[in-house]
C-alpha positions as YAML, in Angstrom:
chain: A
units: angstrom
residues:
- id: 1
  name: UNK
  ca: [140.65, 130.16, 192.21]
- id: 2
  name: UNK
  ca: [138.33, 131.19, 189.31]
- id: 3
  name: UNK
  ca: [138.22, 135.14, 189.80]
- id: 4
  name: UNK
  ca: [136.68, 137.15, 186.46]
- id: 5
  name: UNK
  ca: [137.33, 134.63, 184.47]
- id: 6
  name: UNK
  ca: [134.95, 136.46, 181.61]
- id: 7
  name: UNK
  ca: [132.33, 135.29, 179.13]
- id: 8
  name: UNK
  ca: [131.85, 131.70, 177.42]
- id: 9
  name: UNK
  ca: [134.05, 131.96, 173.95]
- id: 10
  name: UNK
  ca: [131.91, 128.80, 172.17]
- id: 11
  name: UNK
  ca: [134.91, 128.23, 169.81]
- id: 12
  name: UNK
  ca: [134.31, 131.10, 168.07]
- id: 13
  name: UNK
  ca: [136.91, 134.43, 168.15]
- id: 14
  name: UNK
  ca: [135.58, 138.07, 169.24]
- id: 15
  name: UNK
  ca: [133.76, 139.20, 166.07]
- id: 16
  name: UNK
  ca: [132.03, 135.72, 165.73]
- id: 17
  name: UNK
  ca: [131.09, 135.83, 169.21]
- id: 18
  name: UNK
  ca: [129.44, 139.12, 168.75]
- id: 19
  name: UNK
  ca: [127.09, 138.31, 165.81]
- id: 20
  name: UNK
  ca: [126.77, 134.70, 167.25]
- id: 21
  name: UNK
  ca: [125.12, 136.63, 170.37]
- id: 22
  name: UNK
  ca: [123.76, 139.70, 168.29]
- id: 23
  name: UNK
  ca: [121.71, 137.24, 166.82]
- id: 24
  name: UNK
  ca: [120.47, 135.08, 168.87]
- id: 25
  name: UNK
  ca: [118.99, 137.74, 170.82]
- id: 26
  name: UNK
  ca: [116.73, 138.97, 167.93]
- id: 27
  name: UNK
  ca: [115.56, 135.83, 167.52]
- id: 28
  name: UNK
  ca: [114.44, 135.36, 171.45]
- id: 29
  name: UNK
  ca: [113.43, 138.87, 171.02]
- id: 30
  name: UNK
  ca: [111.28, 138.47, 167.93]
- id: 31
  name: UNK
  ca: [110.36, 134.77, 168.49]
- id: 32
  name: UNK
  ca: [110.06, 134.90, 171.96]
- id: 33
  name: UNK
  ca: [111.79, 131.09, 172.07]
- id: 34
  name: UNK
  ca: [114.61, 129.99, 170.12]
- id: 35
  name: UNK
  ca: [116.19, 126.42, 169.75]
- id: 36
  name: UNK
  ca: [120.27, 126.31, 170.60]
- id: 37
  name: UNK
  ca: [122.46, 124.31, 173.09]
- id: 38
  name: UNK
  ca: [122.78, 124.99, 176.81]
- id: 39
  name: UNK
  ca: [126.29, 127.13, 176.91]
- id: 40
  name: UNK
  ca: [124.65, 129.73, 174.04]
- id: 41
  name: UNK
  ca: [121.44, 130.09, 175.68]
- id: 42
  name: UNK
  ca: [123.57, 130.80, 178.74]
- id: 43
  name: UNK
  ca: [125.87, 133.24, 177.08]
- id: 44
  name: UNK
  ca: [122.81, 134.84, 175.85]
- id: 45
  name: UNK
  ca: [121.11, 135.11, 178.96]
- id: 46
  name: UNK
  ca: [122.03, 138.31, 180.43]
- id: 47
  name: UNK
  ca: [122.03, 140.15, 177.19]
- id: 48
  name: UNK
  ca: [118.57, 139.38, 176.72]
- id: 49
  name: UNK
  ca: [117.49, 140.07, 180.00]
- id: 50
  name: UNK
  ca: [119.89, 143.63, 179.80]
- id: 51
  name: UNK
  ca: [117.13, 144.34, 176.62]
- id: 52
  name: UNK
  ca: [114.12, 143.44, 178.97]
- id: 53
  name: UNK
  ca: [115.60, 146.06, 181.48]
- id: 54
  name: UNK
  ca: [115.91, 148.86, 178.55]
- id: 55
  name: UNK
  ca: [112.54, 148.18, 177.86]
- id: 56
  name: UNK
  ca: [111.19, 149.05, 181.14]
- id: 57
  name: UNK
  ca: [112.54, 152.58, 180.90]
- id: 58
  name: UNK
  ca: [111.18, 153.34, 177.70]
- id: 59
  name: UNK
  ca: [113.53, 156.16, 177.14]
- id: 60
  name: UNK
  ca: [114.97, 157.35, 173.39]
- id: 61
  name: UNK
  ca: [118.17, 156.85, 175.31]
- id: 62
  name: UNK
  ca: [117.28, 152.96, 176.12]
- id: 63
  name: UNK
  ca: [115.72, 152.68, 172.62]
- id: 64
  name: UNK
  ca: [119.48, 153.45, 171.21]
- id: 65
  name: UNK
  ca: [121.21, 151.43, 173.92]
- id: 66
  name: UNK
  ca: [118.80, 148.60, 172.30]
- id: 67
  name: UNK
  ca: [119.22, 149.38, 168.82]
- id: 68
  name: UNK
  ca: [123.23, 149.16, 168.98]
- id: 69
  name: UNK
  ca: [122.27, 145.28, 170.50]
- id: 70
  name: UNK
  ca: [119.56, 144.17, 168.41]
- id: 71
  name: UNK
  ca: [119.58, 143.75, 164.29]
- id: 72
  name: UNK
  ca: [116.54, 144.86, 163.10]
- id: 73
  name: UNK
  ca: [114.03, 147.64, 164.03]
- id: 74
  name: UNK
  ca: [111.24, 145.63, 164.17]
- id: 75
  name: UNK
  ca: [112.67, 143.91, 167.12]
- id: 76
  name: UNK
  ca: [113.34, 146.99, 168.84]
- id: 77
  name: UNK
  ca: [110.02, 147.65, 168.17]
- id: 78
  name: UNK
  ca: [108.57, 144.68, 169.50]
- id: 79
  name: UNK
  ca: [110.62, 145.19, 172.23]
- id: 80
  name: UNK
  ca: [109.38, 148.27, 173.34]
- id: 81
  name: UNK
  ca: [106.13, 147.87, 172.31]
- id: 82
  name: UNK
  ca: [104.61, 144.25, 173.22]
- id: 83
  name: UNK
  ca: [107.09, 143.25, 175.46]
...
């Protein structure tokens, strides 16, 4: 059986993984598309539809939350503001 069996690791280890992802969400963020293969875009996923959630609320709390996620304030402006 396949209980919890956790996130796609995309041959990279944790800290990898984390920029890999970090990343990649700016850019859909900033760019609004972004060119990568099948399993990233669907590790990705979730985290950028997490930042679409926080965006909704609009709080200084969700702004943080999004800012710890994102890399640059001019996504979590963009964020916030236009999307």
């Amino acid at each position: 059986m396949r209980h919890r069996f956790g996130n796609a690791k995309l041959k990279r280890d944790i800290g990898a993984r984390n920029s890999l992802l970090k990343n990649l969400t700016t850019s859909v963020i900033l760019e609004e598309r972004v060119i990568t293969t099948v399993p990233k875009a669907k590790a990705v996923q979730p985290i950028v539809e997490n930042m679409i959630t926080l965006a909704k609320r609009d709080s200084l709390h969700a702004r943080r939350q999004a800012a710890q996620v994102l890399e640059t304030p001019k996504s979590v402006q963009k964020l916030f503001d236009t999307l």
